[in-house]
Structure formats: C-alpha cells, structure tokens
C-alpha positions in Angstrom: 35.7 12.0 -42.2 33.9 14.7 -39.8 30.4 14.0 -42.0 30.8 10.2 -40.7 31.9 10.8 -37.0 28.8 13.3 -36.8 26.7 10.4 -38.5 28.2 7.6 -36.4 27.8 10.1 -33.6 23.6 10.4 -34.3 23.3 7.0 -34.7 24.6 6.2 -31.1 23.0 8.7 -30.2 19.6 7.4 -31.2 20.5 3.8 -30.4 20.9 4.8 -27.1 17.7 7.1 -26.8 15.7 4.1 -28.1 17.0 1.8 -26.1 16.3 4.2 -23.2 13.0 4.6 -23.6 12.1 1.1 -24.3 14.1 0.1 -21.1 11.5 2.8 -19.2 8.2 1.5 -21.0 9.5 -2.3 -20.0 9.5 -1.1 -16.2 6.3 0.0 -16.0 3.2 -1.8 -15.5 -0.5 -0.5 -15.7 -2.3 -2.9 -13.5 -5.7 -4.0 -13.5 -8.2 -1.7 -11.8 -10.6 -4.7 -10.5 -7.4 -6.7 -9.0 -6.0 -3.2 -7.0 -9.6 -2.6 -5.8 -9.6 -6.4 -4.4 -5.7 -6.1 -3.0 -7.7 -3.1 -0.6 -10.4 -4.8 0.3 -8.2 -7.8 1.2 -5.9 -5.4 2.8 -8.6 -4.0 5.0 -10.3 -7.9 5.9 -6.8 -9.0 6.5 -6.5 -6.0 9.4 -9.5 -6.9 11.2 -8.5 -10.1 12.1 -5.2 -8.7 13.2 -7.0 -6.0 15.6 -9.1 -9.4 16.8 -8.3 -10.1 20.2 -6.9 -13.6 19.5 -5.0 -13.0 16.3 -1.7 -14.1 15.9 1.4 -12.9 14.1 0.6 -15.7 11.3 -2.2 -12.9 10.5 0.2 -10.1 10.4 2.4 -12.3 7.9 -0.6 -12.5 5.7 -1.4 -8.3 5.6 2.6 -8.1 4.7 2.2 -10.8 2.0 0.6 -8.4 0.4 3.3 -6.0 -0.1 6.3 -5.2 -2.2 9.7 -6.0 -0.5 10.3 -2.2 -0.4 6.9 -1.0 0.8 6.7 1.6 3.0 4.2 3.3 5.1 3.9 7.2 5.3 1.9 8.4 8.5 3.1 12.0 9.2 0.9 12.2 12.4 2.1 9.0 13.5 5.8 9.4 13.3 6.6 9.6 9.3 7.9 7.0 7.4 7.9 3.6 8.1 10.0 0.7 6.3 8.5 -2.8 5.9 10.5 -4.1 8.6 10.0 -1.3 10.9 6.1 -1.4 10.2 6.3 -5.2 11.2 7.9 -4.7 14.2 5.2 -2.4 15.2 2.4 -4.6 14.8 4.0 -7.8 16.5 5.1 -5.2 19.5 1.6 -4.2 19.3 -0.1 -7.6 19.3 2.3 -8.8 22.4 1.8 -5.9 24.1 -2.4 -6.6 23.9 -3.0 -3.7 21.7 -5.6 -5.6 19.5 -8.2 -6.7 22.0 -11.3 -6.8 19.3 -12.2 -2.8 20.1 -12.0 -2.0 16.1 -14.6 -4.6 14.7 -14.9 -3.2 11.0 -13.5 -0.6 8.6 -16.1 0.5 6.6 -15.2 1.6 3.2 -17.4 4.8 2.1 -15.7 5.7 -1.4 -12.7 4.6 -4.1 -11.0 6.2 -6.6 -9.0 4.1 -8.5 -6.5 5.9 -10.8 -3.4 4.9 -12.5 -1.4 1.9 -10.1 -3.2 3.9 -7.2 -6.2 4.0 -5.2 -7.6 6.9 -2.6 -10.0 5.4 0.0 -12.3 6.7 2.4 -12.9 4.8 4.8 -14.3 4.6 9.0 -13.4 2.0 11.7 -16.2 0.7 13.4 -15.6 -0.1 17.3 -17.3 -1.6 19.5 -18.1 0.4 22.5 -18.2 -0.5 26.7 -22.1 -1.0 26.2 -21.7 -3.6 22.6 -23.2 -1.2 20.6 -21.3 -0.5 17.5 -19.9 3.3 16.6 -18.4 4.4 13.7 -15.4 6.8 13.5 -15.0 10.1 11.7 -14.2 9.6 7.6 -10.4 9.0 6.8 -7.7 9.0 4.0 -5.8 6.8 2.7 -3.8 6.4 -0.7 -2.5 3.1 -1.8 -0.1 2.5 -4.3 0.8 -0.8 -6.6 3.4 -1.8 -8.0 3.7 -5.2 -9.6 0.1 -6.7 -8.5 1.4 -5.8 -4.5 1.0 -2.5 -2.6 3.7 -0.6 -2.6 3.2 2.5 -0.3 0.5 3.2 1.8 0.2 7.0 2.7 -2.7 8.1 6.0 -3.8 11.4 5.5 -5.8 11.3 9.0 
C-alpha cells in the first residue's frame, strides 16, 4: 500500500511538473526580429507627427495602438513609472497645453540591437532651431520591449 501511494504520489507529481512547464512554454512567444524593428521605427514616425504643431489626439491614439493594454513607461529622470493611461493623459495635456509646436522635426535613429522580444535604440531628436536650420541632440537610450507583436514597456535611459 505505501509502494503505491509513493507511486501515485510521483506520478502527480510529474503530471503536474509537465503540465507546468508546458503551461510556461505556451505563454511565451519569440517574435519576429524584422516585425519588432518595424513596431520602432513606426513608433518613432508615429511621434513626429504628434510633436507636429497641428497634430491631434487621433495621432496620439495611433502611437498607443501600438501597445499592450498593460504597457508601461519607465523614465526615472522624468518622474518614474508611468501606466498607459497616465502616459496618455500626459500627451493629450501636452498637446492642449501647445507643447508640440513642430520644434522636434525628426528622431534620428543611430543604432539597434535587437535581442530576444527586446530592442535597445540609440537614437537623436532633430529640432529645428529660431534661424530654420536643423540641430541634432546629444545620443540617447531607449529599450523597448514586446510582447505579443505590441510594445510592452518602454524604458529612457537619458
């Protein structure tokens, strides 16, 4: 009687260890390199024509498109963490209180590296200045994350 408990005893034991795993290997996803380069690129273009001087918040609704419903945005120089909703705020507040005028004209990406569901960018804005001529900014960081084809976290290191 003890030889089968123990033996009943391994095999839910084992059941569930399987089952674990495959539940864990289900829930992740590696996504494509090429379509998390394009989701930054887009990410960037999308921005530009929010800092445009006549954007609306229809352009805003398109940069958070791209994001998971629990997205969140890490800035520790800017005030910390920042949920979706409170990240949304803050660009329609921004955009009604004239904070895009057209200044910031291009972000200029200098280098990628894509690992796994992530991507580290170096990247410039480009403004234009009182005269028209066009001045690029000093290099900064940024690492994206991706889950399920959207960006999940986006984390400034500048």
């Amino acid at each position: 009687m003890k030889k089968i408990r123990i033996s009943v005893l391994a095999v839910v034991i084992a059941f569930l260890t399987l089952s674990f795993s495959s539940l864990q290997a289900q829930e992740f996803e590696e996504l494509n390199r090429d379509s998390i380069t394009c989701l930054v690129k887009r990410y960037y273009d999308l921005n530009k024509k929010i800092f445009a001087r006549n954007s609306t918040v229809d352009d805003i609704d398109n940069v958070f498109n791209l994001f998971t419903d629990d997205f969140t945005y890490v800035h520790p120089k800017y005030g910390g963490t920042y949920t979706r909703e409170t990240l949304y705020s803050g660009y329609v507040r921004n955009q009604e209180n004239g904070g895009y005028d057209g200044k910031v004209v291009d972000v200029k990406i200098i280098n990628m590296i894509v690992g796994l569901n992530a991507i580290a960018v170096e990247k410039k804005f480009v403004e234009k200045t009182k005269n028209g001529l066009l001045e690029e900014g000093q290099p900064e960081m940024t690492l994206f994350e991706f889950r399920s084809n959207k960006i999940a976290r986006i984390f400034e290191y500048w």
